[in-house]
C-alpha angles and dihedrals in degrees: 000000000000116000101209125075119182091214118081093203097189102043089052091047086057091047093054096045078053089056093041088060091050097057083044097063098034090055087054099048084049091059094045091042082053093039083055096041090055101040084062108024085200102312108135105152143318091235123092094258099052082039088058094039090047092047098045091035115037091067098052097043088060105045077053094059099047084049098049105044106099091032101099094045093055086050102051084040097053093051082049095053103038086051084055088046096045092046089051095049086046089055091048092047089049098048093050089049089062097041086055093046089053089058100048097096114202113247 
């Protein structure tokens, strides 16, 4: 059978549980960032200085959750779907390994 595979499988899979972990805490920033966001709509303060943070803030923060908010599920899906890709390569790789194997005829 051939010995060599291009496909390290388990660093990949630690790659992708990396990546899994990722989307899971960013998932979960997203919801405190939102959970923050709610509980002050804005409001930091009647004084000068929560006027000036509400003013140079609030907009930003929100442009940041509108642009955040699928972020974390890409993440966790593109771990998902690159495991299933790299098991079936694996399994192709195998199977044409063994094929090849098959053909090979002893002198």
């Amino acid at each position: 059978m051939a010995e060599n595979f291009y496909l390290d499988e388990p660093a990949f899979e630690g790659v992708t549980d990396d990546l899994l972990v990722t989307g899971t805490n960013f998932k979960t920033a997203h919801t405190k960032l939102n959970g923050v966001l709610t509980a002050y709509q804005g409001c930091w303060g009647d004084d000068e200085i929560g006027m000036a943070f509400q003013n140079n803030y609030w907009e930003n923060a929100e442009k940041v959750r509108e642009g955040t908010e699928n972020g974390g599920e890409g993440l966790i899906e593109t771990a998902r779907t690159s495991r299933k890709s790299a098991e079936y390569l694996s399994s192709v790789d195998e199977q044409t390994a063994q094929y090849l194997d098959s053909q090979v005829h002893p002198e």
